[in-house]
Backbone as a ProteinNet text record, in pm:
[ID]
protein_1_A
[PRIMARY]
XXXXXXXXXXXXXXXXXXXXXXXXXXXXXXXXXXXXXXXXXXXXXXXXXXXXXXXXXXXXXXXXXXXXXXXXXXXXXXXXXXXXXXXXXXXXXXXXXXXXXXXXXXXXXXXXXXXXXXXXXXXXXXXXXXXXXXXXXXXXXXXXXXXXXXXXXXXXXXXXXXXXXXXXXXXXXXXXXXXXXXXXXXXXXXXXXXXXXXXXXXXXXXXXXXXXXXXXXXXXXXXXXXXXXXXXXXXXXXXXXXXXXXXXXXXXXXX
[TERTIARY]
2441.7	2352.8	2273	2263.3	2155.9	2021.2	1957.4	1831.1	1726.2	1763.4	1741.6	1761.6	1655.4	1671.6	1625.1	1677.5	1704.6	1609.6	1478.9	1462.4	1428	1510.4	1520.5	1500.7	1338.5	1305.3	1402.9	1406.2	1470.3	1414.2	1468.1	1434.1	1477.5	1593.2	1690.1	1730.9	1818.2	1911	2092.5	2110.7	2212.1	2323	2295.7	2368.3	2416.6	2309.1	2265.5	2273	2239.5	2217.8	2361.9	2476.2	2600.2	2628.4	2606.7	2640.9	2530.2	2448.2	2312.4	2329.8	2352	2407.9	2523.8	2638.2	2726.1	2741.7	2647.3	2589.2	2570.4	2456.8	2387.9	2478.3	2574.6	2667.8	2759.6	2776.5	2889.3	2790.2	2727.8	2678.5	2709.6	2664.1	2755.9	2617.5	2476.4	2425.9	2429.3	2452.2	2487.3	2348.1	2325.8	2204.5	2186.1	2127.4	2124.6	2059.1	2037.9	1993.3	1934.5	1819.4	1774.1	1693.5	1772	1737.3	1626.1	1502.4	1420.3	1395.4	1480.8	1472.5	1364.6	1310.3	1211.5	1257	1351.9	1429.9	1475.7	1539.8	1593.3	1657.5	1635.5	1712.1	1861.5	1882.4	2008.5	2166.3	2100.1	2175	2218.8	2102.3	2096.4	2110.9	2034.1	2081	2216.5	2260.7	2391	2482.7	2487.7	2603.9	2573.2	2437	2398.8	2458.9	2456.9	2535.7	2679.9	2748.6	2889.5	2857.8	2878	2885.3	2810.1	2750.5	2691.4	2868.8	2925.5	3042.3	3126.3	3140.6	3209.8	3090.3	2955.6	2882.8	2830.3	2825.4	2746	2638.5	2669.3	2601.7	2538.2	2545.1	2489.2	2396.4	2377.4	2325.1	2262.7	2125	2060.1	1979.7	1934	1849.6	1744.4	1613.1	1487.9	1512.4	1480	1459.3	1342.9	1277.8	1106.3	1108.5	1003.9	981.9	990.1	915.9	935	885	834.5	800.2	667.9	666.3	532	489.7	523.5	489.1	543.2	560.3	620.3	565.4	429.8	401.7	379.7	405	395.4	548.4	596.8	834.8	836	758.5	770.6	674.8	630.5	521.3	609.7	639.8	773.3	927.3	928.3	1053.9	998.4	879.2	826.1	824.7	784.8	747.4	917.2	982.6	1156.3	1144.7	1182.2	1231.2	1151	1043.4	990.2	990.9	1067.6	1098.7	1237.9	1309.9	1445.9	1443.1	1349.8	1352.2	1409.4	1379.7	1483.4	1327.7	1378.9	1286.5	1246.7	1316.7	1339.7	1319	1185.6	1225.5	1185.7	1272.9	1278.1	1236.5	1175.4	1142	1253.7	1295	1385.1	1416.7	1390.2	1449.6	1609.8	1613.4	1746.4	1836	1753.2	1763.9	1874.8	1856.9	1909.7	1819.4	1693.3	1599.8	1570.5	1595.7	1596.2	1756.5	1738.6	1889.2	1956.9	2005	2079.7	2097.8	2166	2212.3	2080.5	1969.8	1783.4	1735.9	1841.3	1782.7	1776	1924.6	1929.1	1867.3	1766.2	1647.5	1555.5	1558	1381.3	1429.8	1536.5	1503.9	1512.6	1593.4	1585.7	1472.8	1332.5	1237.5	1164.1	1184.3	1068.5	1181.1	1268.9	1401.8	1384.2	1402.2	1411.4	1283	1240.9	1130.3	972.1	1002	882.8	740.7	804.2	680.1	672	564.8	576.3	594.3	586.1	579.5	631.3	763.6	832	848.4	769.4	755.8	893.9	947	1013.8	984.7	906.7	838.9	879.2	797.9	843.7	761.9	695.9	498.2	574.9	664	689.8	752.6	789.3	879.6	1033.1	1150.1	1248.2	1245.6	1143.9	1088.3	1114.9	1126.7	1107.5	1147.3	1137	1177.6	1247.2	1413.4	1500.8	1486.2	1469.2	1466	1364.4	1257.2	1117.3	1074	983.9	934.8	810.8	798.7	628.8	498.8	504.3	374.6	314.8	483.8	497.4	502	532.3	483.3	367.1	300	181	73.9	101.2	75.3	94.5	166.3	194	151	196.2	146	-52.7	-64.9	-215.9	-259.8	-189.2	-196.7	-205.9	-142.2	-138.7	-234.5	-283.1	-448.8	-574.9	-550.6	-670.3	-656.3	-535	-547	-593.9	-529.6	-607.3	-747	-795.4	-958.2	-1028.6	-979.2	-1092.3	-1081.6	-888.3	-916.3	-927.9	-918.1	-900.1	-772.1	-681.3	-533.2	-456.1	-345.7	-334	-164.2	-179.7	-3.7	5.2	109.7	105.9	165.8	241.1	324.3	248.2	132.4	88.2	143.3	183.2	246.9	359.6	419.8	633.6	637.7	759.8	801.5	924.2	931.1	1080.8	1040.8	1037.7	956.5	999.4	1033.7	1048.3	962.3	916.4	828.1	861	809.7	865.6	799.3	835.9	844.5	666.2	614.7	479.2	406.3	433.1	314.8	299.9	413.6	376.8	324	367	301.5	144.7	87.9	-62.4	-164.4	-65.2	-176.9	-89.9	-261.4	-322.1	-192.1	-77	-19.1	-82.9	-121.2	-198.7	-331.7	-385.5	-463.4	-497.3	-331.6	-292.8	-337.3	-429.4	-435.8	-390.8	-335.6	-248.1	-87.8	-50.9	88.1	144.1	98.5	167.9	159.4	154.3	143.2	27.8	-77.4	-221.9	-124.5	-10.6	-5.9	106.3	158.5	196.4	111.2	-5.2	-115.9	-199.5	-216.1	-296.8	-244	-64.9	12.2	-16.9	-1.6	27	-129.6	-254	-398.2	-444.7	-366.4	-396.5	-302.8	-214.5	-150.8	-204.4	-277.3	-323.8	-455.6	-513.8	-648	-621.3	-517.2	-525.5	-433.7	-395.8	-394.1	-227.8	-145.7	-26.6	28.2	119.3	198.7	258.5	230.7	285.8	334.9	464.1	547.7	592.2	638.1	716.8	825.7	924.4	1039.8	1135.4	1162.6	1125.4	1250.1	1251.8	1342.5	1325.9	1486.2	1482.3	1489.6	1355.4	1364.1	1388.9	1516.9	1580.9	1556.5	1492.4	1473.3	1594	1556.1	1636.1	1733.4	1878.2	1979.7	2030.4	2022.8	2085.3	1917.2	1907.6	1853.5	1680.1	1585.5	1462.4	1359.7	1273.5	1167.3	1066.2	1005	878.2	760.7	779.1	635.2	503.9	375	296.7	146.5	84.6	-80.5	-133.1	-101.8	-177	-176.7	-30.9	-22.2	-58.4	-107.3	-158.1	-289.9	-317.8	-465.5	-535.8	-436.3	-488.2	-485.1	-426.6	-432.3	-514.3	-556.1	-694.1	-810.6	-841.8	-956.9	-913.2	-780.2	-792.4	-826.9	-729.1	-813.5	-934.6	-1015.1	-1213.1	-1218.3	-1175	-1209.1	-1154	-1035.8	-1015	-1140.1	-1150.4	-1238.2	-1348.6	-1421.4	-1573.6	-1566.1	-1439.8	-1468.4	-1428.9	-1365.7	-1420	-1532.4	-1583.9	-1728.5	-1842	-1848.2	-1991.1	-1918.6	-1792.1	-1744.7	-1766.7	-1829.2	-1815.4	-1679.5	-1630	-1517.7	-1412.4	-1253.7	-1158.3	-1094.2	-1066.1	-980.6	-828.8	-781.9	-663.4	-585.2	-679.2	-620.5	-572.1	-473.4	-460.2	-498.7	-467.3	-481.1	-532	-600.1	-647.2	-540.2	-501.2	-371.3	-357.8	-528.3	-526.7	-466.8	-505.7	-462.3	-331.9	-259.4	-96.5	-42.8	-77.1	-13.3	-10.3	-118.7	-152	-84.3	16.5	-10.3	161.5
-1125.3	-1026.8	-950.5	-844.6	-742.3	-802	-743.3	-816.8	-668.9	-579.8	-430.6	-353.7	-324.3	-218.6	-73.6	25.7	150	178.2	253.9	299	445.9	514.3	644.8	706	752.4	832.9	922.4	966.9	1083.4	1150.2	1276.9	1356.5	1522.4	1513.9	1605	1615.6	1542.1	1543.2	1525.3	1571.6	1565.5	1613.3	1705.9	1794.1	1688.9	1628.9	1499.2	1325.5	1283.9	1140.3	1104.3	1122.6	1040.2	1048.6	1154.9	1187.5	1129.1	1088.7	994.7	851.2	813.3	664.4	673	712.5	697.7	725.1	830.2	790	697.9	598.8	507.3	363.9	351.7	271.8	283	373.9	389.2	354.9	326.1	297.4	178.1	99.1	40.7	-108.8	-49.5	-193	-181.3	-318.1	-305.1	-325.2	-206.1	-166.3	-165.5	-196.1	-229.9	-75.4	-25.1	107.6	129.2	127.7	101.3	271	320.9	475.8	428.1	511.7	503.9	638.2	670.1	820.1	846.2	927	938.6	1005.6	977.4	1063.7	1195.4	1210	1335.5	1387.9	1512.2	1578.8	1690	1653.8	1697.9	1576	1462.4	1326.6	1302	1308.9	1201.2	1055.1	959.2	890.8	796.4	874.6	852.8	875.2	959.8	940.6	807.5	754.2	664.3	507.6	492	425.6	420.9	520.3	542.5	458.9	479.6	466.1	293.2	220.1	138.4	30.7	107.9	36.9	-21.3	84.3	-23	-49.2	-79.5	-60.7	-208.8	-305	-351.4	-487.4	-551.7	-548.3	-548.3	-356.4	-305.3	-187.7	-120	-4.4	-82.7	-6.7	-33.1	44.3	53.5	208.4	131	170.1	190.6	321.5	346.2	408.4	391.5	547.4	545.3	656.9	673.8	722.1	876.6	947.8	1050.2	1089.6	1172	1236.9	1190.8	1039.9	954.8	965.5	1066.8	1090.4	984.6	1026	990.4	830.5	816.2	680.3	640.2	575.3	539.8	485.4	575.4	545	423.7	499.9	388.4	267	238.5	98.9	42.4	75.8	43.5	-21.6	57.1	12.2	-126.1	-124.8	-196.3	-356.3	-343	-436	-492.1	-418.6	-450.4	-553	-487.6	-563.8	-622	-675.6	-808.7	-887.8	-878.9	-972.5	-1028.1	-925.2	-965.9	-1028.1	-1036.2	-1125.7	-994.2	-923.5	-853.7	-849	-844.4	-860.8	-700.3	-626.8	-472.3	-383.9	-274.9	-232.5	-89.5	48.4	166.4	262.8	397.9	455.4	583.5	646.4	765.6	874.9	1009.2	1132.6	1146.5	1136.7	1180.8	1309.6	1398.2	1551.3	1550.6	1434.6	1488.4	1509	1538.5	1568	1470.8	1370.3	1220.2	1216	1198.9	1175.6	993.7	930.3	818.8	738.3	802.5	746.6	661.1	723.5	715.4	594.1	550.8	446.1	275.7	293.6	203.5	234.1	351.1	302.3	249.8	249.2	182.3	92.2	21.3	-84.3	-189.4	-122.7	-154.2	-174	-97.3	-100.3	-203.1	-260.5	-353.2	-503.6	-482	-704.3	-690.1	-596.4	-608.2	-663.8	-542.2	-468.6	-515.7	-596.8	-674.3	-565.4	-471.8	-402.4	-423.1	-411.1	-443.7	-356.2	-172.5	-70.5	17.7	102.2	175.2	347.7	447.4	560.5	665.9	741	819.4	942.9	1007.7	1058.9	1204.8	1303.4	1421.8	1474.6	1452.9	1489.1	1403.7	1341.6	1265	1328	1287.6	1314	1285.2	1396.5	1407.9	1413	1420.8	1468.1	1571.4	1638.9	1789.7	1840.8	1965.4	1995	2132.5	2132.5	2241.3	2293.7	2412.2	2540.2	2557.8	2528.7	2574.7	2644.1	2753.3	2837.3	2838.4	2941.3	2897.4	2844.1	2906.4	2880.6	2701.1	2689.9	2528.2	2456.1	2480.9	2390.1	2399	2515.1	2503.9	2433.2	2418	2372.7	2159.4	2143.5	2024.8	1962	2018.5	1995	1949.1	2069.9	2088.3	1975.8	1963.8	1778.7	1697.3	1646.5	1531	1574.4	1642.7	1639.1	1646.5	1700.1	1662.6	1546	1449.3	1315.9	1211.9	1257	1173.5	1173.2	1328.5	1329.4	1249.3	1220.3	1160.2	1035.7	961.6	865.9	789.9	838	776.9	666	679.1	639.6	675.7	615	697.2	703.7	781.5	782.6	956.2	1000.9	1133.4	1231.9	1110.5	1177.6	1125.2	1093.6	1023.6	1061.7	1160.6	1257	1196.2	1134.6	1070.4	1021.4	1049	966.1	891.3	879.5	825.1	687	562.2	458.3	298	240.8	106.9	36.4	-74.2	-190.7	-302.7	-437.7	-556.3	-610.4	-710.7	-752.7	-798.6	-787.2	-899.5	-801.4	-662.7	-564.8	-534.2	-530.8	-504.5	-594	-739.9	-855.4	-878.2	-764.8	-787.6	-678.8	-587.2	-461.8	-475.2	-478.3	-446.2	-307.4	-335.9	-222.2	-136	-263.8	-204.4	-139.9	-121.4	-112	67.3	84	229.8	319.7	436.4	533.4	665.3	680.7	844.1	834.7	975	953.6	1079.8	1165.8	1258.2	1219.3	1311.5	1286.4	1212.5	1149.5	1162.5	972.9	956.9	817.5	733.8	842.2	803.2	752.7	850.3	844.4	694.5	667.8	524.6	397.5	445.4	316.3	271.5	384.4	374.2	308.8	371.7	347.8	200.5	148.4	47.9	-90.3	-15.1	-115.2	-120.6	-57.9	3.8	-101.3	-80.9	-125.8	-276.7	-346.4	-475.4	-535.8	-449	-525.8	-518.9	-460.3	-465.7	-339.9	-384.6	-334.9	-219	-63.1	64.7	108.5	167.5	291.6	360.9	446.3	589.9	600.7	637.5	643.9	844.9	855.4	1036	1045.9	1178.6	1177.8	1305.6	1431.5	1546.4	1592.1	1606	1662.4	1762.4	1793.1	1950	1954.7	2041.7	2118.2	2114.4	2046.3	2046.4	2170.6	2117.1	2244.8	2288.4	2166.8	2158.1	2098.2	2145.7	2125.3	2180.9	2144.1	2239.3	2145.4	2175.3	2134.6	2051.9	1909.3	1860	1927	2011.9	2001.1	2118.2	2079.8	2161.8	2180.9	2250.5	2285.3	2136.5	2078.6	1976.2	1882	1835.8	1730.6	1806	1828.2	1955.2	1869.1	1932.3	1916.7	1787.4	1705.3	1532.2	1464.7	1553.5	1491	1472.8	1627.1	1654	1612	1559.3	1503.6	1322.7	1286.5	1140.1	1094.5	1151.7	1096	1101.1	1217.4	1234.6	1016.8	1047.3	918.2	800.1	762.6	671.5	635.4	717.5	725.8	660.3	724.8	683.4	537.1	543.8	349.4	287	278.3	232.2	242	283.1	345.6	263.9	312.8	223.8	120.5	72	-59.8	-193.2	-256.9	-412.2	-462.7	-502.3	-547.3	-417.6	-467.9	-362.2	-337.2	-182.7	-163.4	-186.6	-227.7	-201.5	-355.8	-488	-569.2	-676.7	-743	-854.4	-979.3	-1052.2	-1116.5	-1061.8	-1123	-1148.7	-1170.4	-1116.1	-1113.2	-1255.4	-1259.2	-1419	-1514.7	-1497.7	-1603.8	-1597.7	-1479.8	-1486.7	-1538.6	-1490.2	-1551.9	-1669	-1766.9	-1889.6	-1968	-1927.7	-1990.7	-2050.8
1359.8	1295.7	1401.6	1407.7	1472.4	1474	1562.1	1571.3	1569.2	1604.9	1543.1	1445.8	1371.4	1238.2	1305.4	1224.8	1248.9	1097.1	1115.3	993.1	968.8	886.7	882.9	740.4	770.6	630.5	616	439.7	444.6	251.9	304.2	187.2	203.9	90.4	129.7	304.1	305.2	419.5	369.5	289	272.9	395.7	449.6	592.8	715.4	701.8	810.1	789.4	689.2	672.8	731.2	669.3	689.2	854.7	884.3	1053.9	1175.9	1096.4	1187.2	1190.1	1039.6	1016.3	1100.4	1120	1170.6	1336.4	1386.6	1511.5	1554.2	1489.2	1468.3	1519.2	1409.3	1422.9	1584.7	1614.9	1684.2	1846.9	1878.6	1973.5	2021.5	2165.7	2234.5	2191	2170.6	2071.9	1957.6	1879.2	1766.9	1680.1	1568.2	1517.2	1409.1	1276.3	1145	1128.3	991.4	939.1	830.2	793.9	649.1	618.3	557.3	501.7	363.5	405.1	302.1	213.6	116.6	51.7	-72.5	-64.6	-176.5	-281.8	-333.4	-473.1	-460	-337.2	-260.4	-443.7	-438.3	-514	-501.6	-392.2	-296.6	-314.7	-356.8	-401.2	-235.9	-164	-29.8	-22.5	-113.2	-140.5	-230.2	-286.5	-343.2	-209.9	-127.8	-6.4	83.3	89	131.3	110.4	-48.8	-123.5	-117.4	-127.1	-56.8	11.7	141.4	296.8	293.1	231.9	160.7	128.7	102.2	59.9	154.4	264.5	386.4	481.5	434.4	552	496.7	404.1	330.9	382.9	522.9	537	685.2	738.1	808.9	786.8	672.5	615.2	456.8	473.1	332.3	289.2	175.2	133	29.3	42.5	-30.8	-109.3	-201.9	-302.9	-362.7	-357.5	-371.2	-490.9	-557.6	-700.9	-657.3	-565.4	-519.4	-355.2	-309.1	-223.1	-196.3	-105.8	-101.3	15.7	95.6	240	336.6	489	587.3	588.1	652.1	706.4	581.7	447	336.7	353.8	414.9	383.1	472	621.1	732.1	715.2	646.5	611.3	488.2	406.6	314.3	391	508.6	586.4	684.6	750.4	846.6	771.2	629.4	547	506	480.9	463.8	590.9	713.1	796.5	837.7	840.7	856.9	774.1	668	528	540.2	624.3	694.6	812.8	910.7	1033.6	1149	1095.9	1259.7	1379.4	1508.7	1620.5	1676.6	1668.4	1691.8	1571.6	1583.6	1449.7	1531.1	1436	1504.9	1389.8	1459.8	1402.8	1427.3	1287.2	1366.3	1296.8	1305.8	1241.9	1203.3	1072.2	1028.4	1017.4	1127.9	1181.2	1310.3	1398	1487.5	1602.7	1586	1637.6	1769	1723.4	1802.3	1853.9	1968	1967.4	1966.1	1886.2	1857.9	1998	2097.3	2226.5	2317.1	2267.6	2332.8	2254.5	2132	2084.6	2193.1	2242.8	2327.4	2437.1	2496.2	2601	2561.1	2412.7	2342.3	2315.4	2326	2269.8	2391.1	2488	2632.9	2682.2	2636.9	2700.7	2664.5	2519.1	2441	2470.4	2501.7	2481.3	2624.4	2701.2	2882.3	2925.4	2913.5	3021.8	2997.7	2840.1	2835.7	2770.8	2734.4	2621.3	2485.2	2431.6	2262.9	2233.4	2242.1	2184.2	2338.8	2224.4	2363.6	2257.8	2344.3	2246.8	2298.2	2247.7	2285.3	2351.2	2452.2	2449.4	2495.6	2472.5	2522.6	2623.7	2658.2	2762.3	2898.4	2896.2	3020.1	3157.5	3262.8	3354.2	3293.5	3278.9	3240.6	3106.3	3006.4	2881	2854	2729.3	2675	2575	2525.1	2365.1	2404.9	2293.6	2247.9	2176.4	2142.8	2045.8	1972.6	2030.2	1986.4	2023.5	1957	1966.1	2020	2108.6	2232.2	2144.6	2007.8	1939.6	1914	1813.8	1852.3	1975.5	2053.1	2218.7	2222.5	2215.2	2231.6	2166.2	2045.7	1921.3	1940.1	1960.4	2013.1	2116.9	2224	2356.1	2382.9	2287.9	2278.3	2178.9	2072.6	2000.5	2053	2124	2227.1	2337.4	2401.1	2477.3	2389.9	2288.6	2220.7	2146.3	2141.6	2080.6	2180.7	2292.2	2465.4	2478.7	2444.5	2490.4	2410.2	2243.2	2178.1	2134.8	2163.3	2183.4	2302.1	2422.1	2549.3	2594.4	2479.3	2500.2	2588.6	2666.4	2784.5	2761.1	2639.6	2580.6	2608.9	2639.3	2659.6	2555.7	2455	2312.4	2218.5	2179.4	2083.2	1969.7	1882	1784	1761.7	1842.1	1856.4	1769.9	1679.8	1567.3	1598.3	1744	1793.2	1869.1	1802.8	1841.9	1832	1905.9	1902.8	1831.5	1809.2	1769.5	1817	1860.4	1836.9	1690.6	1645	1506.3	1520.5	1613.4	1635.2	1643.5	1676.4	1676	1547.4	1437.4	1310.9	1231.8	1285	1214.8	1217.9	1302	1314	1301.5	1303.2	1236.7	1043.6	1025.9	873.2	838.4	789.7	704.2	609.6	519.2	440.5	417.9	568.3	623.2	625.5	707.7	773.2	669.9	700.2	605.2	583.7	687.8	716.4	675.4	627.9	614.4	667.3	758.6	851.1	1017.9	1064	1238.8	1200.7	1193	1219.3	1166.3	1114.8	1097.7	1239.4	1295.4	1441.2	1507.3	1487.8	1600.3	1567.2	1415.1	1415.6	1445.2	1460.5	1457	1597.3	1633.8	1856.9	1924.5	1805.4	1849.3	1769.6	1692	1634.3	1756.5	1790.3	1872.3	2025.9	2092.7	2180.9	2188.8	2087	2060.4	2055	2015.1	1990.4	2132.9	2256	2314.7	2364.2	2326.7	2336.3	2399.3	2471.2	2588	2548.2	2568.9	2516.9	2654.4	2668.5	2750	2658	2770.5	2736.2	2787.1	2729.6	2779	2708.9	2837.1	2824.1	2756.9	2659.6	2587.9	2571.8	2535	2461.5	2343.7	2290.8	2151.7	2101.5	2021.4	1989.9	1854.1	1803.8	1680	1620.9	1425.7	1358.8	1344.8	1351.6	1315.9	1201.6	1084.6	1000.9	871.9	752.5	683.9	674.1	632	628.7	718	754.3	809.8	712.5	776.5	641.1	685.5	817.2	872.9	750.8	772.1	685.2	721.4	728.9	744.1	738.4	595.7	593	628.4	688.4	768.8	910.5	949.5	1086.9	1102.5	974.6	951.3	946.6	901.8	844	1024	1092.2	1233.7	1282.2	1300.9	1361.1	1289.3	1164.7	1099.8	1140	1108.1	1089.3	1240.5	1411	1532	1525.5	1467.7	1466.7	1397.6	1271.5	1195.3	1257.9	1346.8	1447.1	1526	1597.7	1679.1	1701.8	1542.9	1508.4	1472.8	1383.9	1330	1487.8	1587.2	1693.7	1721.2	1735.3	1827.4	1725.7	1609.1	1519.8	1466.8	1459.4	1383.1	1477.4	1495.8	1561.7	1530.1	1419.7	1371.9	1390.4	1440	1439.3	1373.8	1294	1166.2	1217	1101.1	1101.4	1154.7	1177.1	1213.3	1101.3	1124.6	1034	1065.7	1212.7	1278.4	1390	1469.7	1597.6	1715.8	1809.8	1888.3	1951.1	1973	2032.1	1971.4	1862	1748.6	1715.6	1708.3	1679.2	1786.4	1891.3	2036.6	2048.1	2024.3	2005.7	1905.3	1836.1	1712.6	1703.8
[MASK]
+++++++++++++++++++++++++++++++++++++++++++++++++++++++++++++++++++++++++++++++++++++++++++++++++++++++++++++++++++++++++++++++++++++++++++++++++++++++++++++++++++++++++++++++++++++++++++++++++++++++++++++++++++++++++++++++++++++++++++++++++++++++++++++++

């Protein structure tokens, strides 16, 4: 059995899902895939199911009532595979956007190299982004320094949705805890893990703009960024006690 899950929101990807899963698969580690769809109305999940048939048990699908936002899919998936035992759990765009082949440096980075959290990053040396438009670089780029200045994290992609885990960083931050479900829920996962103590790199990667299907991005997940780091922040700063924990690291380590 794999000791890595692959978890890949989706919603309307019909263009894409089968050709990502099957990426996925075809790689030289062998990687489990659990598609979490929110009632795509494109019947994304029904090709899922197909492919479900000779895949049965390497591919699996959540099925959610509708359109429950990003980090809501990925706390739904995180909670899957720690109910399954896998040691590796991944975060990944069903665009393409991420490229499949980069999965085996993250996961290289967290079973090797001895990190709990390995980000995909684009801000790095040999890092960078395809077919974006200057507004968006700028727009981004400028995300990630103003997520540095106010939390004093010293991640240079904080925004990455292209992300390793080991099974123990999720076993100890409060899931149910997490309150964001756009970028602004990258940013609490990476600052919740950060904060408690656990080992974050970067590992540089090229991110190319979706080719095939529509964009989720929106104002308001823009917006929930830039308000939820302010609200990170502060509950550090006046909280004695730390949000977002379940356990004490000491204590899991110990235990």
């Amino acid at each position: 059995m794999s000791n890595g899950l692959v978890i890949i929101p989706s919603y309307n990807e019909k263009e894409n899902i089968s050709k990502i899963i099957d990426a996925v698969f075809n790689l030289e580690v062998d990687f489990h895939v659990l598609v979490v769809d929110d009632n795509s109305p494109d019947g994304t999940a029904a090709i899922v199911k197909e492919k479900m048939k000779s895949n049965p048990n390497e591919l699996f699908i959540l099925e959610r009532s509708g359109k429950l936002g990003l980090g809501t899919a990925y706390i739904a998936g995180f909670k899957w595979a720690i109910e399954n035992s896998y040691d590796y759990i991944f975060e990944m765009d069903a665009d393409f956007s991420h490229n499949p082949k980069d999965l085996v440096r993250l996961h290289s980075a967290c079973s090797k190299d001895g990190f709990d959290l390995a980000v995909g990053s684009r801000y790095v040396k040999n890092g960078g982004v395809e077919n974006w438009p200057i507004d968006r670089k700028v727009l981004s780029y400028g995300a990630s320094l103003y997520v540095r200045m106010i939390t004093w994290m010293n991640i240079k992609d904080p925004t990455a949705g292209f992300v390793c885990y080991k099974r123990e960083v999720l076993e100890t931050i409060d899931l149910d805890r997490i309150k964001f479900i756009g970028y602004a829920f990258q940013i609490e996962m990476k600052y919740n893990a950060w904060k408690l103590g656990f080992k974050l790199t970067e590992v540089p990667i090229i991110f190319v703009d979706r080719m095939e299907g529509n964009s989720k991005m929106s104002s308001n997940i823009i917006g929930e960024a830039i308000k939820g780091v302010i609200v990170m922040r502060m509950n550090q700063v006046f909280k004695s006690k730390k949000v977002g924990i379940k356990r004490p690291i000491k204590d899991l380590k110990g235990s």
